[in-house]
C-alpha positions in Angstrom: 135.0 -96.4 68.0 131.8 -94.1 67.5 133.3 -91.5 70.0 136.2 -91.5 67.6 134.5 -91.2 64.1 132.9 -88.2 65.9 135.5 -87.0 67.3 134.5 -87.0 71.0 131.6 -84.8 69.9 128.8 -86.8 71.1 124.9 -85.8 70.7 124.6 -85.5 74.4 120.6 -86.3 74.2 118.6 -89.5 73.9 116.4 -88.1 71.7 118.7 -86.1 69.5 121.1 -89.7 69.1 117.7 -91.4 68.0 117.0 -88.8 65.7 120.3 -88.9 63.6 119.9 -92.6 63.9 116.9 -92.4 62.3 118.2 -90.2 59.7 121.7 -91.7 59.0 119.3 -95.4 58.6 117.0 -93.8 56.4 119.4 -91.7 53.9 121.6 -95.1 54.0 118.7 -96.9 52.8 117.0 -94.5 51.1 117.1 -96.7 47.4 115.5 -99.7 48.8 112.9 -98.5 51.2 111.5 -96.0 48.6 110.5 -96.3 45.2 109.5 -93.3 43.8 111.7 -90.9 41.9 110.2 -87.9 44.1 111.7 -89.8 47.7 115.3 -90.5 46.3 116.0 -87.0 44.9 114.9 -85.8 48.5 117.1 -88.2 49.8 119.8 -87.0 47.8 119.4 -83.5 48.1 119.2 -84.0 51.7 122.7 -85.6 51.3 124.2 -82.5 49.7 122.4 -79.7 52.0 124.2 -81.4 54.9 127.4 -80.4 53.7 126.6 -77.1 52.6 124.7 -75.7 55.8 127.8 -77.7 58.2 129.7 -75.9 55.9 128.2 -72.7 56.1 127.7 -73.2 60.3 132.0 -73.9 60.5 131.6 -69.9 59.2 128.4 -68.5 60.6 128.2 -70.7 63.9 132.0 -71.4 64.8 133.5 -68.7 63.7 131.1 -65.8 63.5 131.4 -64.8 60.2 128.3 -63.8 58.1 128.7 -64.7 54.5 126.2 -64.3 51.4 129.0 -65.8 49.2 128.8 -69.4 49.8 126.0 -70.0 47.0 129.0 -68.7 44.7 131.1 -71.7 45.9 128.7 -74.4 45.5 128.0 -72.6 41.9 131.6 -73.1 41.5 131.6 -77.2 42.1 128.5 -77.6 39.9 129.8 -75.4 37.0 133.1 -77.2 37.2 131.8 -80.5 36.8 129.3 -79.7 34.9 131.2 -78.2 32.4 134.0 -80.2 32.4 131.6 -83.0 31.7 130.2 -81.0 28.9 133.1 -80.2 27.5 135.4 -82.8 28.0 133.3 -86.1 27.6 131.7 -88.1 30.3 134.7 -89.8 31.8 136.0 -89.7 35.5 139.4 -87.8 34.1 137.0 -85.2 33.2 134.9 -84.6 36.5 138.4 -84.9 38.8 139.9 -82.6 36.7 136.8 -79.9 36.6 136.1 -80.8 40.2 140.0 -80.1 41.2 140.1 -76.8 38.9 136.8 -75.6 40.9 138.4 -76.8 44.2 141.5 -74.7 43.8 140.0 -71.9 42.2 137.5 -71.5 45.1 139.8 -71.5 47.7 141.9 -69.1 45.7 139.0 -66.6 45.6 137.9 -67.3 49.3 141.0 -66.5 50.2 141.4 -63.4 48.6 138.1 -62.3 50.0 139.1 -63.6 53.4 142.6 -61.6 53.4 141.2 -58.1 51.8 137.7 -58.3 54.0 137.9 -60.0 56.8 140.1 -56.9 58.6 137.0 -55.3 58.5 133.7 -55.3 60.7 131.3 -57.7 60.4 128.4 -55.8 58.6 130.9 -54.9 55.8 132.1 -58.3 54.9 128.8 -59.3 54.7 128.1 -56.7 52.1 131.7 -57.5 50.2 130.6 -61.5 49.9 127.1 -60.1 48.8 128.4 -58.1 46.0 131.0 -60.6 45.0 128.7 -63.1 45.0 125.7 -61.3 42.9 128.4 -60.4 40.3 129.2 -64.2 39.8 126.1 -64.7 39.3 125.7 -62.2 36.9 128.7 -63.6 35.2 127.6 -66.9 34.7 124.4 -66.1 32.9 126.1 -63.9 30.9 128.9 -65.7 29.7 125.9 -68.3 27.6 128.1 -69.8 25.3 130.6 -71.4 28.0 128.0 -71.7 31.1 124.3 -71.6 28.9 123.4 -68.5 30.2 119.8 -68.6 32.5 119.5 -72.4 31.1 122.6 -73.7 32.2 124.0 -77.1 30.7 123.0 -80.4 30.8 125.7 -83.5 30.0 125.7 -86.5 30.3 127.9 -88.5 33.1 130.2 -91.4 33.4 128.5 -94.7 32.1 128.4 -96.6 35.8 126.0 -93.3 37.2 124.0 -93.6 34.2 120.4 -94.8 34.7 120.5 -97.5 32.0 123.8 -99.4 33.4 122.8 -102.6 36.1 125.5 -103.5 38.2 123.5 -106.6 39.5 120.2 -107.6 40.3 120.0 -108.5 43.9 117.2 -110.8 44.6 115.6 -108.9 47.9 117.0 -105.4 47.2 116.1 -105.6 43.1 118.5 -103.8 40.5 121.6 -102.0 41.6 121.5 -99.2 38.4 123.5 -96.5 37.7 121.5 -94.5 39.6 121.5 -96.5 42.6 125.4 -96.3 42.6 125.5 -92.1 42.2 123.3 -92.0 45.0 125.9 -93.8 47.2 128.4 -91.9 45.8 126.8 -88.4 47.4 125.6 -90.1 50.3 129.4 -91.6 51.5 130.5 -88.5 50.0 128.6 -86.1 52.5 129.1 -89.0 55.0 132.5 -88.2 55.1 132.7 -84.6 54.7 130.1 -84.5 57.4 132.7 -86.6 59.7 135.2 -84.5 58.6 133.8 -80.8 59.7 133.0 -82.7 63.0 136.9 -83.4 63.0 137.9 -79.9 61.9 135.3 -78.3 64.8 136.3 -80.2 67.8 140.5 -80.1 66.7 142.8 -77.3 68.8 141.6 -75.1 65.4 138.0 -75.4 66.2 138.7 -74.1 70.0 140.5 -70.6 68.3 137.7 -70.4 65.8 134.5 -70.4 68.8 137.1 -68.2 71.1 137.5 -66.1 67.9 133.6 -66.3 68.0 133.2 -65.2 71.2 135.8 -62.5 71.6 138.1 -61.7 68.8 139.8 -58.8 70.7 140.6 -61.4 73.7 142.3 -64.2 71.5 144.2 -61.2 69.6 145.4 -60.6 72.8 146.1 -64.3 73.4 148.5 -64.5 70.8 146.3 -66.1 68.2 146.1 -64.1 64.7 142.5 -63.4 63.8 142.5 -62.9 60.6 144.7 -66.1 59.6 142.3 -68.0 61.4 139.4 -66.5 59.5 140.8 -66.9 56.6 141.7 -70.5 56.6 138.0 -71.1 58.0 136.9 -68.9 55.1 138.6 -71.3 52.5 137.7 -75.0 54.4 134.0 -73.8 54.3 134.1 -73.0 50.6 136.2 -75.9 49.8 132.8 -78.0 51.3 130.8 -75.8 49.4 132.2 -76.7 46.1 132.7 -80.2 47.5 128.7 -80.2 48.0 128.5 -78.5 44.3 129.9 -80.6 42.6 127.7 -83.3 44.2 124.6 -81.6 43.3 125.7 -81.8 39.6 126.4 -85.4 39.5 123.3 -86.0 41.2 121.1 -83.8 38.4 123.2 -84.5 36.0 122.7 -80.3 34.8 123.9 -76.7 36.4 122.8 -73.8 36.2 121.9 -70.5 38.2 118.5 -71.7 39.5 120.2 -75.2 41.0 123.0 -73.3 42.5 124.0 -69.8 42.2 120.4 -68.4 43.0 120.3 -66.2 46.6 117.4 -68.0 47.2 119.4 -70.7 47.7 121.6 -68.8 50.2 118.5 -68.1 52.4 117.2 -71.5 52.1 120.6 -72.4 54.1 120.5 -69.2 56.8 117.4 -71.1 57.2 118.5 -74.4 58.0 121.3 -73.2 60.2 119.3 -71.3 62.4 116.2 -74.0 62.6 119.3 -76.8 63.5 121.2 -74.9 65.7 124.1 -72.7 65.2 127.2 -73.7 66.5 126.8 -77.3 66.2 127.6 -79.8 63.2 124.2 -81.9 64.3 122.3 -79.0 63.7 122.9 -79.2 59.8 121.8 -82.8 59.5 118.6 -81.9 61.6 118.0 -78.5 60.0 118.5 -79.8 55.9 116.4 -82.5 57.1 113.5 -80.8 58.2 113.5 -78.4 55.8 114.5 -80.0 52.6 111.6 -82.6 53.7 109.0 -79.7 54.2 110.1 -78.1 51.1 109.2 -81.2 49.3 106.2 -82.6 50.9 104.3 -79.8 52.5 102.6 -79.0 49.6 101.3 -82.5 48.7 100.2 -82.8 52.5 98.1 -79.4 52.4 96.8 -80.9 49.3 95.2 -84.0 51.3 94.7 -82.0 54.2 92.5 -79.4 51.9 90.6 -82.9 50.8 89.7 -83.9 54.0 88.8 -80.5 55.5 86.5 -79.5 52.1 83.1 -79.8 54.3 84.3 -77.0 56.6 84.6 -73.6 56.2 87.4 -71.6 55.3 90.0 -74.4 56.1 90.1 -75.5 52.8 91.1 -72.6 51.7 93.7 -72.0 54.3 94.9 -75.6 53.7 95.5 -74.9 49.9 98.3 -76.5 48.2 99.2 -72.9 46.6 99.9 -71.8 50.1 102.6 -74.3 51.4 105.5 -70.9 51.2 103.2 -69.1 53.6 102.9 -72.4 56.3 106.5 -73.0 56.0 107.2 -69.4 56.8 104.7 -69.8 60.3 106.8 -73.3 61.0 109.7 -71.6 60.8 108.4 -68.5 62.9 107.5 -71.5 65.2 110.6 -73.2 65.6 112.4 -69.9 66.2 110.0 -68.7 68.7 110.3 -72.1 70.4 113.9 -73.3 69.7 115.5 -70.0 70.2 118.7 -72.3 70.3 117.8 -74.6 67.8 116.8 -77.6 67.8 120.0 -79.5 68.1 120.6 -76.3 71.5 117.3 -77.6 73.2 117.6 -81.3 73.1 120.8 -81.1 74.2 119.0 -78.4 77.2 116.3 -81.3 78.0 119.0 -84.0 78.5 121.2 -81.6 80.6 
């Protein structure tokens, strides 16, 4: 049953199995084993990064396609929601209904991008998605009185997510709240769309996409067309993406350019795909993991570690909390230098 939910696509490695073990256990559990605010939005975010870097590695890692847009697609899912929420009252009518009119329209526009761009080299649709992209963003902050410009727009969400509704109160676990049950909601969510890119990645489709990947002028040759191929990858990966958006906004219950649109944001994820592993869905759990995790703890880590260390020289100092960017730029220099494959690539290299 487990080789079918993953659709034959095993971890092939001890380790890497108890790994996502450990992570699936932990994210599924996340509510009750931690009680902090802090752990549970890490949790969650953790949840939603999954499907946007598995997303973003069915383009970059399967297919070979270098993107910048994909930020623009999980803008799209968060504004859609989120203003539909906004607008239209806190009701599930509302969120379907911006959620399905964010859905269609970004795989509209991924397909027009996919169909006028992806004829051309590689370096060049990279640059198209980058200035299609920059002049969403532009757009949305901009357009202030439907999107709130730079402070994007908070609303309120249906009254089961809310933080003041109890479901129960469970005698070992405590109270199931609102916010208990939007947490399961992203979490099954990304569960699902996780087991779903597996599906997509290992089907007869995901065998033209990595043969595309490897030599597009040889499957041209094979009969396959390239560019429909592309393109339909194109639009599933920014179907996720506005899938994971959308997500996101339930989750913060706001959107705005910061939470979604920023090209930070976009690096964050280049990021994650190359620390997991490209060309491999496990990669994404492990690479959002670890880095969502650093990105949220390093600092208050340094921060101990600077207390401990404040009788020696200059380690203090090094140690700083203000300096977490520059020791997660040397992990990451680290795990490149050492994980040329990724993570997820030299696991599975150990157990082979």
């Amino acid at each position: 049953m487990i080789k079918a939910l993953l659709s034959g696509d095993l971890p092939r490695s001890r380790a890497l199995s108890a790994v996502l073990v450990l992570i699936l256990v932990t994210l599924a559990a996340a509510p009750f084993l931690f009680g902090g605010a802090q752990a549970i939005n890490t949790a969650a975010k953790v949840c939603v990064f999954i499907v946007l870097v598995a997303s973003y590695d069915l383009l970059l890692g399967y297919t070979g396609i270098v993107s910048f847009a994909h930020t623009m697609f999980y803008g799209l899912g968060g504004y859609g929601v989120g203003l539909a929420l906004y607008g239209w009252g806190a009701t599930w009518i509302s969120a379907l209904a911006g959620l399905a009119i964010a859905l269609v329209a970004g795989v509209a526009l991924a397909f027009l991008i996919g169909l006028f761009s992806l004829r051309v080299r590689a370096i060049f649709f990279a640059m198209v998605t980058l200035a299609v992209a920059s002049a969403f963003a532009i757009l949305a902050a901009q357009l202030s009185d439907i999107t709130g410009g730079e402070d994007g727009r908070s609303f309120r969400v249906p009254e089961m997510l809310r933080p003041g509704f109890t479901l129960a109160d469970l005698p070992l676990l405590g109270p199931i709240t609102g916010r208990t049950i939007t947490y399961y909601v992203v979490f099954l969510s990304a569960l699902v769309l996780f087991l779903g890119a597996l599906r997509i990645v290992n089907s007869p489709f995901g065998r033209v996409l990595q043969a595309i990947r490897e030599n597009d002028f040889r499957a041209e040759a094979l009969g396959y067309r390239t560019v429909y191929y592309r393109t339909s990858a194109n639009c599933l990966a920014a179907g996720m993406a506005v899938l994971a958006g959308a997500l996101n906004a339930f989750w913060l219950r706001y959107t705005g350019p910061d939470t979604t649109l920023s090209f930070a944001i976009m690096l964050d994820i280049l990021l994650m795909v190359v620390i997991g592993g490209m060309g491999t869905m496990y990669g994404a759990v492990i690479g959002a993991t670890l880095f969502i995790v650093a990105q949220n703890y390093l600092q208050k880590l340094m921060g101990t570690a600077a207390k401990a260390t404040e009788a020696l020289p200059l380690l203090p100092n090094l140690l700083h909390p203000d300096r977490w960017l520059l020791w997660l730029g040397v992990l990451f220099v680290l795990s490149v230098y050492f994980f040329p494959t990724g993570i997820v690539g030299k696991l599975r290299q150990r157990s082979g």
